[in-house]
C-alpha positions, 0 to 999 in steps of 0.5 A, a space after each residue: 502463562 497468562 493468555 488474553 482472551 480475544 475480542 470478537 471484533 479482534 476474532 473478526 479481524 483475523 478471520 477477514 485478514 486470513 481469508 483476504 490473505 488466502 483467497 485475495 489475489 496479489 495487485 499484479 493480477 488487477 494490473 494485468 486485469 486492467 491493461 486486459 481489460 483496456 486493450 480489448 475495449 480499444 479493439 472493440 472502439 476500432 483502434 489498432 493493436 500498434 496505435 495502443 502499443 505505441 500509446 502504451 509506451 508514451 504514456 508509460 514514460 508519463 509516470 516516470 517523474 512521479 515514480 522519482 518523487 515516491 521513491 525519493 520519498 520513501 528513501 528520504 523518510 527512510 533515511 530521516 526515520 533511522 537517523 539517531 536522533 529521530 530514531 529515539 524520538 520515535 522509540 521514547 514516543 512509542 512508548 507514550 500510549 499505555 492502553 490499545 485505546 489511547 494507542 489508536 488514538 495517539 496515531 489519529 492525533 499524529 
């Protein structure tokens, strides 16, 4: 069997990503870090533990339009995506690069 020999900058790459995979925590941990984090300056500024609750929660409903609009988005280009039509497309542009380089290259231009 032919093995393609790794490059260093490859090598490199999976080292990180398997360290960061293995020692990283997952992104609800800097969520609850943050809110944490937050809630004990606003005690340390002198604000009550209801006031930021309350707070909390009316700014928590601030986000809710821009929730719609990312999840519409990721739907809508899912559904777009997996169309017949635009899943050929995709899959005969695929196929255009030849080399690693001209393959990076071809996703910076789009």
């Amino acid at each position: 069997m032919n093995e393609k020999k790794s490059s260093p900058l490859e090598t490199m790459g999976l080292a990180i990503s398997g360290w960061t995979e293995k020692w990283f925590p997952d992104s609800l941990v800097f969520a609850l870090l943050g809110i944490a984090v937050t809630f004990l300056f606003g005690l340390c500024i002198g604000e009550t533990p209801a006031r930021m609750a309350v707070e909390g929660g009316k700014s928590f409903w601030a986000l809710v339009p821009f929730t719609m609009q990312m999840a519409m988005t990721i739907i809508g280009g899912y559904a777009v995506a997996t169309s017949p039509l635009v899943n050929r497309l995709i899959v005969r542009l695929a196929g255009v690069p030849q080399t690693p380089k001209t393959e990076v290259a071809f996703v910076a231009f789009f």
